[in-house]
Backbone as CSV, one residue per row, in Angstrom:
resi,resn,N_x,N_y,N_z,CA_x,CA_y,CA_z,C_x,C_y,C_z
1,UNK,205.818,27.755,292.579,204.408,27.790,292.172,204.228,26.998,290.885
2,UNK,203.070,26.632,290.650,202.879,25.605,289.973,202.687,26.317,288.395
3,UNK,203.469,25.990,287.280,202.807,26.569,285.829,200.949,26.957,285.855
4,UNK,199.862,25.538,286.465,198.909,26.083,286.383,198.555,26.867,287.361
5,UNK,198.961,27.039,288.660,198.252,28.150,289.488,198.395,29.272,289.328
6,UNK,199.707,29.787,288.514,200.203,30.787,287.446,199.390,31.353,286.741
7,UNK,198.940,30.398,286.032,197.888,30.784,284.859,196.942,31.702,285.773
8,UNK,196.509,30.513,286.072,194.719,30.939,287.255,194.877,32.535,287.869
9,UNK,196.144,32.291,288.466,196.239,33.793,289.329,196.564,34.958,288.394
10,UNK,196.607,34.503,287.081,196.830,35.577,285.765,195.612,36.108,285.245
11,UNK,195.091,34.927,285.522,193.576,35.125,284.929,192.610,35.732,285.583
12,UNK,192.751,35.807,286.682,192.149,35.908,287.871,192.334,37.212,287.937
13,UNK,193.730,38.083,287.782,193.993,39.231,288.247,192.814,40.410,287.162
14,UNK,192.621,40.370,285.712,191.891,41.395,285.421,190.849,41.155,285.519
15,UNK,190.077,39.796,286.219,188.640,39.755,286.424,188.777,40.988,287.802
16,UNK,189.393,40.897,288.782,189.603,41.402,290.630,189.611,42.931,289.603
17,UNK,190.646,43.107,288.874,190.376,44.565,288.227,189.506,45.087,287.428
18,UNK,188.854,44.927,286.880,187.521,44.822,286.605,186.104,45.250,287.677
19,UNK,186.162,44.218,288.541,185.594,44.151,289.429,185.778,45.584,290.179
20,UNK,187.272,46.035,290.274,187.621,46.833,291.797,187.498,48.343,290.911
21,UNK,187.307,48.495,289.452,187.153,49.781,288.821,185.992,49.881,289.112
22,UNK,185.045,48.933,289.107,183.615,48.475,288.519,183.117,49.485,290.345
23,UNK,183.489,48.608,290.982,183.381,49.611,292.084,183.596,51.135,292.512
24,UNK,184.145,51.205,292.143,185.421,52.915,292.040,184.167,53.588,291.292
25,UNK,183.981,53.491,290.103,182.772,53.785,289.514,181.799,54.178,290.316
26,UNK,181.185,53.219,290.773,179.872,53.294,291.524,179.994,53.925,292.505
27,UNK,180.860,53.764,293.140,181.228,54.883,294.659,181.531,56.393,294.193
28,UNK,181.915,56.483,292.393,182.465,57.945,292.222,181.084,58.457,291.831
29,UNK,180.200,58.146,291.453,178.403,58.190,291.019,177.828,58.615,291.823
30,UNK,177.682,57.876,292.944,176.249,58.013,294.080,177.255,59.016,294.969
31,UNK,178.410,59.288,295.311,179.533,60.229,295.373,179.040,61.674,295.206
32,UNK,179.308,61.568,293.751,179.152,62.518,293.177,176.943,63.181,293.200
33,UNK,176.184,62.306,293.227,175.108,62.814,292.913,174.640,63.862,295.094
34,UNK,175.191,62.782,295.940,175.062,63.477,296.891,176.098,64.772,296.861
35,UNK,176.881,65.214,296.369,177.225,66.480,295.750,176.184,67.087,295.641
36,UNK,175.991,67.022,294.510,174.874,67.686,293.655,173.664,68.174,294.695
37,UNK,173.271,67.184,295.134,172.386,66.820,296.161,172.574,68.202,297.102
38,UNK,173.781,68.158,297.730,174.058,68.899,298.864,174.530,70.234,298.633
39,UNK,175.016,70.177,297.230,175.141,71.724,296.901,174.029,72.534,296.072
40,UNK,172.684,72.140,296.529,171.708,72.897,295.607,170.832,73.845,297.066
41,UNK,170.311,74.880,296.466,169.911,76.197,297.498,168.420,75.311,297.836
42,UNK,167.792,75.801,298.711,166.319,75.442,299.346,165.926,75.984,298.317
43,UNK,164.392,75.364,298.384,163.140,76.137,297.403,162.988,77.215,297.792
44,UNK,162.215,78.382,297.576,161.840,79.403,298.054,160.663,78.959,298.981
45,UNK,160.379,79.757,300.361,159.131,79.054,300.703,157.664,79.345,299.878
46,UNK,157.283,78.551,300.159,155.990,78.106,299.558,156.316,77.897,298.250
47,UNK,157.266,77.533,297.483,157.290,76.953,296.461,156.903,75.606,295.912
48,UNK,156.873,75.339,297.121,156.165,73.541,296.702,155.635,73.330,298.332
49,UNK,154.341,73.029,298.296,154.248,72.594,299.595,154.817,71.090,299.925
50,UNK,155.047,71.109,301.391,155.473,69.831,301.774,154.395,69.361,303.105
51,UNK,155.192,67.977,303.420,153.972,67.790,304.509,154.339,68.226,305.806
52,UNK,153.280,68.124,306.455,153.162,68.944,307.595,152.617,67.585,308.846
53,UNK,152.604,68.473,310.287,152.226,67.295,311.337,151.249,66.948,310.894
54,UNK,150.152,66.388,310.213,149.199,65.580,310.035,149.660,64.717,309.070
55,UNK,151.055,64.964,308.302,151.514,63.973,307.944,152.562,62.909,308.291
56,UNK,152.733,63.734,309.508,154.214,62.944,310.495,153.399,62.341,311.173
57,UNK,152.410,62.615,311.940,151.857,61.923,312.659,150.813,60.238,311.742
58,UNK,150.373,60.629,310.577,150.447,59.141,309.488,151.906,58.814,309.336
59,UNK,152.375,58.943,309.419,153.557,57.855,308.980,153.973,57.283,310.352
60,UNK,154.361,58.430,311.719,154.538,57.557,312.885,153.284,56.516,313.268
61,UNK,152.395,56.449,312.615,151.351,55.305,313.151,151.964,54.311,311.798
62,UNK,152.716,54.712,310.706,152.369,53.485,309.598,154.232,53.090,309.861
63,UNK,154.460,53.598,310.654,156.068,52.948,311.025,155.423,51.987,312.394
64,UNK,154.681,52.082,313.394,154.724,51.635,314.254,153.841,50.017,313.624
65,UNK,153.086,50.197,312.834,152.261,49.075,311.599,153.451,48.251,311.019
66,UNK,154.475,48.943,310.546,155.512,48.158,310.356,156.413,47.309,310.745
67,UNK,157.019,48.373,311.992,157.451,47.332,313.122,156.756,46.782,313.796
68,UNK,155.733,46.759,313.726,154.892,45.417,314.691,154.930,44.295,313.894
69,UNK,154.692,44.468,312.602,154.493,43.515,311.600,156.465,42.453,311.532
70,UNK,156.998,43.652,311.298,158.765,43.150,311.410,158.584,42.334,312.810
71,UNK,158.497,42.401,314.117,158.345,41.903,314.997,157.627,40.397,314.812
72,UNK,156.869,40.528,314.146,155.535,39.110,314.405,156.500,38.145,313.176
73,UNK,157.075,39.075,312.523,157.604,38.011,311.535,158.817,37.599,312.427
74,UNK,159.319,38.198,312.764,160.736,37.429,313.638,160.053,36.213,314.781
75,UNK,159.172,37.007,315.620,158.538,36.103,316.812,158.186,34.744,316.059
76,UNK,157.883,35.033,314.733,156.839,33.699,314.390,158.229,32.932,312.999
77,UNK,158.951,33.397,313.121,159.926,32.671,311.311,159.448,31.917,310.875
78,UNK,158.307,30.606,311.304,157.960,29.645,310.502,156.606,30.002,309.960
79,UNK,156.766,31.220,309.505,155.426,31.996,308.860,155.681,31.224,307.591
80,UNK,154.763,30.438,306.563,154.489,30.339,305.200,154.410,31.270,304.293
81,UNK,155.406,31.814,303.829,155.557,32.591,302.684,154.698,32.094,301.533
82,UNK,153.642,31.680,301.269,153.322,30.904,299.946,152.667,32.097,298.886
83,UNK,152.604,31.517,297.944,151.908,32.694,296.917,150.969,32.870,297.245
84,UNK,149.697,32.633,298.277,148.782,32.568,298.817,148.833,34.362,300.275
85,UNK,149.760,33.881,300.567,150.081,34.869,301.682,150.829,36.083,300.689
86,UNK,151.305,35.883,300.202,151.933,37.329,298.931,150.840,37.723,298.489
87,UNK,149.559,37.464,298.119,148.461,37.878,297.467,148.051,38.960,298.574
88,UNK,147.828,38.121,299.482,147.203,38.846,300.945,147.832,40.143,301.431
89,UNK,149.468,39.778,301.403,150.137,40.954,301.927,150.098,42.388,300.394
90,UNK,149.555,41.632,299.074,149.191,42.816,298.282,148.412,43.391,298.317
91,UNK,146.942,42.444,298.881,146.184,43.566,299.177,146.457,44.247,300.745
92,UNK,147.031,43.820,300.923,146.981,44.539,302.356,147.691,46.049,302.638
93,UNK,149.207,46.201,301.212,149.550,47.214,300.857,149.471,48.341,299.904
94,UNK,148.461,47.615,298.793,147.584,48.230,298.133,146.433,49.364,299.052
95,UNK,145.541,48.409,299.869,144.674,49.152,300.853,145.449,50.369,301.795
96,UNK,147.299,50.357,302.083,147.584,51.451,302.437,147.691,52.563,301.905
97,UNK,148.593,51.824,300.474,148.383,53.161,299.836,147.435,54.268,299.803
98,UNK,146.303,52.967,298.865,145.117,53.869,298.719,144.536,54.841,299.604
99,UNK,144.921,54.429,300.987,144.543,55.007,302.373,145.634,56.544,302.196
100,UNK,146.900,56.242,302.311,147.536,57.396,302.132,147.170,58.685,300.983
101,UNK,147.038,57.788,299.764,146.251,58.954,298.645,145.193,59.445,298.967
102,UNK,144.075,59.059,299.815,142.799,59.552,300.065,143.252,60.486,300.822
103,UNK,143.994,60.611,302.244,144.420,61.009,302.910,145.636,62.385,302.364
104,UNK,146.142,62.348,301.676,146.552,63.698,301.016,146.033,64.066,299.877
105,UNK,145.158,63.465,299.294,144.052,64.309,298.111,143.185,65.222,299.252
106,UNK,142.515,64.911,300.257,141.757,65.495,301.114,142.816,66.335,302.098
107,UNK,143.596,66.207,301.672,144.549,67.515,302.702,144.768,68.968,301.092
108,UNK,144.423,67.956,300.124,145.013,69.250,299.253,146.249,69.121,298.373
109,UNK,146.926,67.858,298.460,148.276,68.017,298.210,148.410,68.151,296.021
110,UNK,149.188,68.337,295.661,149.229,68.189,294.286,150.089,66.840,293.742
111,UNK,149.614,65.835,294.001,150.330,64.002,293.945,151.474,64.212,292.682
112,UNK,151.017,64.953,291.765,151.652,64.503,290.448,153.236,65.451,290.944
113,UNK,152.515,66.445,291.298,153.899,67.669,291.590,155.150,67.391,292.472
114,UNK,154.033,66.780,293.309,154.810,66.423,295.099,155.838,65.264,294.618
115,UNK,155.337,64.412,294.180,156.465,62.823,293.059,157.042,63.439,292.136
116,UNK,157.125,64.142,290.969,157.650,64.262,289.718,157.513,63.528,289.134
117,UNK,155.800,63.301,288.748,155.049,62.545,287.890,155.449,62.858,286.774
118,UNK,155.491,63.739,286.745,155.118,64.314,285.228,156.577,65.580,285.036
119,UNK,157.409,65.259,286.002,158.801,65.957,285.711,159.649,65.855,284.591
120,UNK,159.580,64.552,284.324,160.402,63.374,283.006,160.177,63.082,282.710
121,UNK,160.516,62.391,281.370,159.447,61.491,280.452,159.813,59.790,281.036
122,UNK,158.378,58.677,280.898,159.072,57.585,280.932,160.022,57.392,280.305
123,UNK,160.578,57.416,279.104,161.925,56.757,278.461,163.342,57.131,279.139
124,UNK,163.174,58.718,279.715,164.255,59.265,280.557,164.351,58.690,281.832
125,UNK,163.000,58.103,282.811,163.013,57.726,283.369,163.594,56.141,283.493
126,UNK,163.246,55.697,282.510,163.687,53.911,282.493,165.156,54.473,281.941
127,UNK,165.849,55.256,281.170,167.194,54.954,281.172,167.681,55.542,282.243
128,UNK,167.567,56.813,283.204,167.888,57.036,284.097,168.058,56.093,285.380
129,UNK,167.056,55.276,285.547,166.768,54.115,286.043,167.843,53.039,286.162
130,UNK,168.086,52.643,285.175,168.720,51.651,284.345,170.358,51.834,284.651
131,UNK,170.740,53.388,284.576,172.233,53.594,284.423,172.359,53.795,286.145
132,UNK,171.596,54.602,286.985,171.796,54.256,288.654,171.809,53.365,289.184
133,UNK,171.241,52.356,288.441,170.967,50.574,289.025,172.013,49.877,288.704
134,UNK,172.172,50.246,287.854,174.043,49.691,287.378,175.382,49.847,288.055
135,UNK,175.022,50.838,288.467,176.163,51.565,289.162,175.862,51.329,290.720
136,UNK,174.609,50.582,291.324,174.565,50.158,292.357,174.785,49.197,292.569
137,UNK,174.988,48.467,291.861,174.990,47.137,292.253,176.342,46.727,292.610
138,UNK,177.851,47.346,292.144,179.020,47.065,292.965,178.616,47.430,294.729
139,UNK,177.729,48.394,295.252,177.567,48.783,296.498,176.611,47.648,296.936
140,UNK,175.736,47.744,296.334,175.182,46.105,297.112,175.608,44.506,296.978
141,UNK,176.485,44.084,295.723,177.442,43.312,295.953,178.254,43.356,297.018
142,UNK,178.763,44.232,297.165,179.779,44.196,298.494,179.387,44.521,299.563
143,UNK,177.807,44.947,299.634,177.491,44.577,301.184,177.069,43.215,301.839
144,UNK,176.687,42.603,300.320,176.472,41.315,300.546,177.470,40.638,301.181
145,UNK,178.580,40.545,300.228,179.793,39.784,300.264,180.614,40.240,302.161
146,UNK,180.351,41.387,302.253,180.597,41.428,303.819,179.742,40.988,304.922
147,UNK,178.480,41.153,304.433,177.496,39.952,305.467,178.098,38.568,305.209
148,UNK,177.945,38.247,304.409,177.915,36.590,304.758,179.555,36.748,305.241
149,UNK,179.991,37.559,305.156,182.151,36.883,305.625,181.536,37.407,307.348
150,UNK,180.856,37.875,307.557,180.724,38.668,308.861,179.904,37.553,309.981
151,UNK,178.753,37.347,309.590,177.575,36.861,310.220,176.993,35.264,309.445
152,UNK,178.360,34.258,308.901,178.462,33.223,308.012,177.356,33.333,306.976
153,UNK,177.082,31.796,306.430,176.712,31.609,305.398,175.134,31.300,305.476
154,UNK,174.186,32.061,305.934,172.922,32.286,305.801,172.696,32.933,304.889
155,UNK,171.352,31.968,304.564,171.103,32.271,302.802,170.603,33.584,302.872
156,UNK,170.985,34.468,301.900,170.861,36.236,301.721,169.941,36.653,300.573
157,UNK,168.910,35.287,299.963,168.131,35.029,299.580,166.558,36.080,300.530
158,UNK,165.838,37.003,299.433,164.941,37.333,300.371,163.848,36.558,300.083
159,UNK,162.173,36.540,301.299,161.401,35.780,301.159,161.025,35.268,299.928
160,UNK,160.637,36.726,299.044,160.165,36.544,297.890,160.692,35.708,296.752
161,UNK,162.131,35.480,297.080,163.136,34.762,295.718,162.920,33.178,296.490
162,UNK,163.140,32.897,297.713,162.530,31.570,298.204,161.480,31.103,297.763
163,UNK,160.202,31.908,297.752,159.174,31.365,297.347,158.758,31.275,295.727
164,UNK,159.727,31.775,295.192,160.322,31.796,293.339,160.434,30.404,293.302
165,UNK,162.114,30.263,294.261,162.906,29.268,294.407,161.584,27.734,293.999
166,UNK,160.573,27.866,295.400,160.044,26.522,295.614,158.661,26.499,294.358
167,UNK,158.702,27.379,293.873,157.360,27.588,293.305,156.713,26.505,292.233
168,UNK,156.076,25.802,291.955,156.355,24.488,290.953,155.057,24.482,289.867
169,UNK,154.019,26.111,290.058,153.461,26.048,288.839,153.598,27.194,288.251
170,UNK,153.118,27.260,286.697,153.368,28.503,285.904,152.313,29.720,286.805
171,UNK,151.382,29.382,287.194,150.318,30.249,288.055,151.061,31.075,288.844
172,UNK,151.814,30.377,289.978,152.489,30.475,290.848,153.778,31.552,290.919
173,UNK,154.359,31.401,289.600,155.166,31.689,288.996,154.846,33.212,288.205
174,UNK,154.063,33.305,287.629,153.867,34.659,287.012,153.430,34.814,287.915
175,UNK,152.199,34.989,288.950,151.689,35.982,290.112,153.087,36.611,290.591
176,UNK,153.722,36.139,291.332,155.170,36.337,291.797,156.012,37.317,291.003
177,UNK,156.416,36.847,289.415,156.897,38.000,288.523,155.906,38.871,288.651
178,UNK,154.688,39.586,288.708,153.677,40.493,288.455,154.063,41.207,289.607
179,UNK,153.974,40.298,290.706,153.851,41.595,291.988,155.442,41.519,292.575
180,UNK,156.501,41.083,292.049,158.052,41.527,292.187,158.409,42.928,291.389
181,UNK,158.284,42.775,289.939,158.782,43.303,288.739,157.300,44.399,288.445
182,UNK,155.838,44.727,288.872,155.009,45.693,288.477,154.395,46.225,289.983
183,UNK,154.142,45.446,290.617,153.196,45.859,292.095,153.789,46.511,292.912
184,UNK,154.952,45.545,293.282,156.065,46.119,294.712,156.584,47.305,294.709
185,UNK,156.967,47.386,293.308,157.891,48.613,293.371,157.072,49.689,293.625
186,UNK,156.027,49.677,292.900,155.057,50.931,292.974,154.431,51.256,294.584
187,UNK,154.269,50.071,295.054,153.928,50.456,296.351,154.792,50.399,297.313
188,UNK,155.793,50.194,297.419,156.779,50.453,297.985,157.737,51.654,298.102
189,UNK,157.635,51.647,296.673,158.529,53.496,296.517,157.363,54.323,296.757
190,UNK,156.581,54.304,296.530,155.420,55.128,297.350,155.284,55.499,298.573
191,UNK,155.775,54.354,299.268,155.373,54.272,301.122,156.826,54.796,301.618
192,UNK,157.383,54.366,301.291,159.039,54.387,301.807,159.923,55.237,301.230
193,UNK,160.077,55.947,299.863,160.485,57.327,299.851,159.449,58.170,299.087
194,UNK,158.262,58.031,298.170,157.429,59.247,298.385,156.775,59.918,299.820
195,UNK,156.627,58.803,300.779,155.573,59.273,301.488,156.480,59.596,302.883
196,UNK,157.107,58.069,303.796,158.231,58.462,304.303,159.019,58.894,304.455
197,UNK,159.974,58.717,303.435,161.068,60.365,303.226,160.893,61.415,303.120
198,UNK,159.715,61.904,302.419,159.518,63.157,302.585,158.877,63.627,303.499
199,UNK,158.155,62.528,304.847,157.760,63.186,305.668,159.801,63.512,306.491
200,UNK,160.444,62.299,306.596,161.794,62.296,307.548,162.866,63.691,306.713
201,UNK,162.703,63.752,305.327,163.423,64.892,305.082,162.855,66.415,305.394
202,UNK,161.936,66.485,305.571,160.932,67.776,306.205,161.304,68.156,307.391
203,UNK,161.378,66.975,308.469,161.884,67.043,309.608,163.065,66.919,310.166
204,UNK,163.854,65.881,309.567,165.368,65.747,309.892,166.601,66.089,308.933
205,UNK,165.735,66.409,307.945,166.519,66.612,306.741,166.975,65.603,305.727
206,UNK,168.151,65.747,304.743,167.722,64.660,303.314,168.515,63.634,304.224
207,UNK,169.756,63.859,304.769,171.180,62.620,305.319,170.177,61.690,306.222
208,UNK,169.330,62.225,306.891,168.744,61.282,308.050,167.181,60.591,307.303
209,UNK,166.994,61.751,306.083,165.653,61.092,305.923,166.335,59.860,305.300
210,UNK,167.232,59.821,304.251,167.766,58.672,303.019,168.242,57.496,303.892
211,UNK,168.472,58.089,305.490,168.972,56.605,306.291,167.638,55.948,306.605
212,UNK,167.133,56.661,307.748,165.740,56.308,308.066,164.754,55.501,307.326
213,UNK,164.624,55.901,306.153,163.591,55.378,305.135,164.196,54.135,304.426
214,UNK,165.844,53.885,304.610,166.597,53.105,304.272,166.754,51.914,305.157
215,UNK,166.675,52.029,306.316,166.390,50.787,307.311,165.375,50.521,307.461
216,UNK,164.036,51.316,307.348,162.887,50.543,307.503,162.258,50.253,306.114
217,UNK,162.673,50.502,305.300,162.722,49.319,303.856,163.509,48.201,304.023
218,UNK,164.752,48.255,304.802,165.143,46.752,305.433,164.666,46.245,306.111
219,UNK,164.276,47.195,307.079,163.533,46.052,308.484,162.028,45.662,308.232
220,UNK,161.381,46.386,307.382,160.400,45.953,306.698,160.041,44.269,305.821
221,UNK,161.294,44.030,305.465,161.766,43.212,304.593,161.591,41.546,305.243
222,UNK,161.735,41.890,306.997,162.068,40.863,308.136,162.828,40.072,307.228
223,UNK,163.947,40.130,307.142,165.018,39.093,306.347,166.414,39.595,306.800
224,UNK,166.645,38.959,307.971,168.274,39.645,308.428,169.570,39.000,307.654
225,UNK,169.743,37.809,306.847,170.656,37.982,306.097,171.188,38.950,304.837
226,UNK,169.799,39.801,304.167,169.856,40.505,303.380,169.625,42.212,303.965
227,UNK,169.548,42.586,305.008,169.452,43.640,305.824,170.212,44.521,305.383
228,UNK,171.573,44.393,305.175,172.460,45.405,304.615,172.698,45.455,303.402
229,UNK,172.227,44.657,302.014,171.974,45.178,301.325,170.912,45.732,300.688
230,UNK,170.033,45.560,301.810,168.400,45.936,301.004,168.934,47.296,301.689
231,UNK,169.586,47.975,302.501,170.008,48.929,303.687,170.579,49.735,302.156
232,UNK,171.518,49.591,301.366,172.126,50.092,300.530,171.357,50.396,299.421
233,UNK,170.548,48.943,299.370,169.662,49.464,297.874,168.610,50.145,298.351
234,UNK,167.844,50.760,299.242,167.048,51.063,299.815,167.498,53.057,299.410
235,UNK,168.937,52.980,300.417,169.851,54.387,300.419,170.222,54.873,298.777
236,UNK,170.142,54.034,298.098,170.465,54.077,296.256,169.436,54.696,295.438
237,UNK,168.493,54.009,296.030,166.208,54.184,295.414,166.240,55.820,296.307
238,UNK,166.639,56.100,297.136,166.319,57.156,297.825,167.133,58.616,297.279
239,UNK,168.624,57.998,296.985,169.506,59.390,296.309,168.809,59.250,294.995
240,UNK,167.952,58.663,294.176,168.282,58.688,292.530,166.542,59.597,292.938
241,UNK,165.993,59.275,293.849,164.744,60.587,294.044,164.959,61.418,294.065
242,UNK,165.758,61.921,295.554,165.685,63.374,295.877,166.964,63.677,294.588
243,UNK,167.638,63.084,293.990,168.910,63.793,292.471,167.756,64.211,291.197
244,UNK,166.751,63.235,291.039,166.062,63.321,290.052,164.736,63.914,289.657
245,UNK,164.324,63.631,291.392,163.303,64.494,291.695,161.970,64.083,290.990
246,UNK,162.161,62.626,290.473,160.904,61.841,289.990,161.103,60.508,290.717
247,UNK,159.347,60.378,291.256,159.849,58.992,291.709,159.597,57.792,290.969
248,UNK,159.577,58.439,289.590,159.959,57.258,288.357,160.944,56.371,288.356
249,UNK,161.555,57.780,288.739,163.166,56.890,288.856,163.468,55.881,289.543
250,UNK,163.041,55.977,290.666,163.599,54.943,291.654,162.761,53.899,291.706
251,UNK,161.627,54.043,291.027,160.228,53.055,290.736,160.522,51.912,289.781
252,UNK,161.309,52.619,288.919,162.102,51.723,287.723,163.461,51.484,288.552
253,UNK,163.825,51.611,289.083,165.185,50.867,289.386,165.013,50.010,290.453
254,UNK,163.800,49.853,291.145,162.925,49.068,291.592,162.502,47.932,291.110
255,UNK,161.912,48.481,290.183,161.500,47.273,288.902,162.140,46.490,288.374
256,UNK,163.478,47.387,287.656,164.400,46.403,287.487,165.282,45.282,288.121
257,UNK,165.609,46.365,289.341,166.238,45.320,290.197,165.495,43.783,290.582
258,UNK,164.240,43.959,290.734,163.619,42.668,291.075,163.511,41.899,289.656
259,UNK,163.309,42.446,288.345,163.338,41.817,287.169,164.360,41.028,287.283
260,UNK,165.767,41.418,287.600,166.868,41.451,287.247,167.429,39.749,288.333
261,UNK,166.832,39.939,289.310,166.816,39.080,290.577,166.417,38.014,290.423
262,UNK,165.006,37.997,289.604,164.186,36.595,289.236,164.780,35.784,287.742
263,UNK,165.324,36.847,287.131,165.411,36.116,286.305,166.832,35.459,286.162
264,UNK,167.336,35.896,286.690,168.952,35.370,287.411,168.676,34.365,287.913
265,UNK,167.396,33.613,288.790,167.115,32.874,289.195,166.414,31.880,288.515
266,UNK,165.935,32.153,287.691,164.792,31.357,286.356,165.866,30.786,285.228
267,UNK,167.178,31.983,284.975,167.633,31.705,284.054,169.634,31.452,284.364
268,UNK,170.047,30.823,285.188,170.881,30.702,286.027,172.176,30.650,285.114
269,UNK,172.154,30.214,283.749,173.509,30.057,282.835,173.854,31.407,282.148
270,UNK,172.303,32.142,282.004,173.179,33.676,281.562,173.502,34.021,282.102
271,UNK,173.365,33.942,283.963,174.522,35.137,284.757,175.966,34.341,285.212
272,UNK,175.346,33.386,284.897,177.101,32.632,285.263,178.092,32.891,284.654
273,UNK,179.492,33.206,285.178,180.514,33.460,284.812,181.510,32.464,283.925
């Protein structure tokens, strides 16, 4: 062997260790919180109401809205992602929400109670946030890194970072940061584990709701190179709810993660190694 390939493979070895603790970590975390998770007693009944068939039956119509929509995007791939069509698809998920809040204010529900609005403080929430997102990201690194060795080298880039990618004015450009890093998350962790999961954990319980609500935040996504890790980060946003029991939490690790995404992309020499 060569003096320099010596070196390299010297050098090389405590980055791989690093890396393979860095993991160990994160698997002993989200590990450990479904523990927690699984060893805590039921509420008492009626201690908190939950939803009921008039709320399974909204979400099986706003899953079937989804996959039709996942569908039209596959049937059609040469859909224009432009900042033009991101505007559209905000209001278009804005108008659900709002639809869903009208829809359980008029059933009665208590919004702030039912989320854990007001469980934590923001600052607990953004560091809580902050330290689960950290610790996810060895699990969605390496789901990445097994898609592309699995299903080759299709870009694992989702729509939204493409249309970052091509974007060529400042206009263009902040709309995009606004509704990545403030809009999405909020309406997204809203639809997909305030509203969805807790209808799928009511009914199937937490293991099937955290999957469920976890693939159709992927398949939602219509982006099959990134499927399994939006699949992971999806299952990550979902344990740091039902552990924390605010959906601050996962709202901010939401937030961040897409902060974290664009600007990796805007700013390409600080994440380089």
């Amino acid at each position: 062997m060569r003096s320099g390939s010596l070196f390299a493979a010297l050098g090389a070895a405590p980055r791989f260790l690093h890396s393979l603790f860095y993991l160990v970590c994160s698997a002993y975390v989200y590990i450990s919180l479904i523990n927690q998770i699984s060893a805590r007693t039921s509420a008492p009944a009626g201690a908190t109401r939950t939803f009921g068939l008039p709320e399974a039956i909204l979400a099986a119509l706003l899953i079937l809205f989804l996959l039709l929509t996942v569908s039209a995007s596959v049937s059609h791939p040469s859909i224009d992602f432009s900042a033009r069509n991101l505007f559209g698809n905000f209001l278009l998920m804005i108008f659900v929400v709002l639809f869903i809040l009208t829809f359980l204010q008029l059933r009665g529900f208590d919004l702030g109670s039912l989320g854990g609005f007001l469980r934590i403080s923001f600052i607990r929430a953004l560091s809580t946030g902050a330290a689960l997102l950290f610790f996810a990201y060895p699990l969605i690194l390496l789901s990445d890194v097994i898609t592309q060795r699995v299903f080759g080298g299709g870009s694992s880039k989702q729509n939204i970072v493409e249309v970052f990618s091509g974007s060529r004015t400042i206009d263009q450009r902040i709309l995009i940061i606004v509704f990545a890093a403030a809009i999405a998350p909020i309406v997204e962790e809203f639809i997909f584990r305030f509203f969805l999961y807790g209808v799928f954990k009511r009914y199937f319980g937490r293991l099937l709701g955290v999957t469920f609500s976890a693939l159709l935040f992927a398949a939602a996504h219509a982006h099959l190179p990134s499927f399994a890790p939006l699949f992971i980060l999806g299952s990550c946003f979902a344990i740091a709810y039902e552990w924390s029991g605010s959906i601050l939490v996962s709202m901010t690790m939401h937030s961040l993660f897409n902060s974290l995404t664009l600007t990796a992309l805007a700013f390409p020499e600080i994440f380089s190694p």
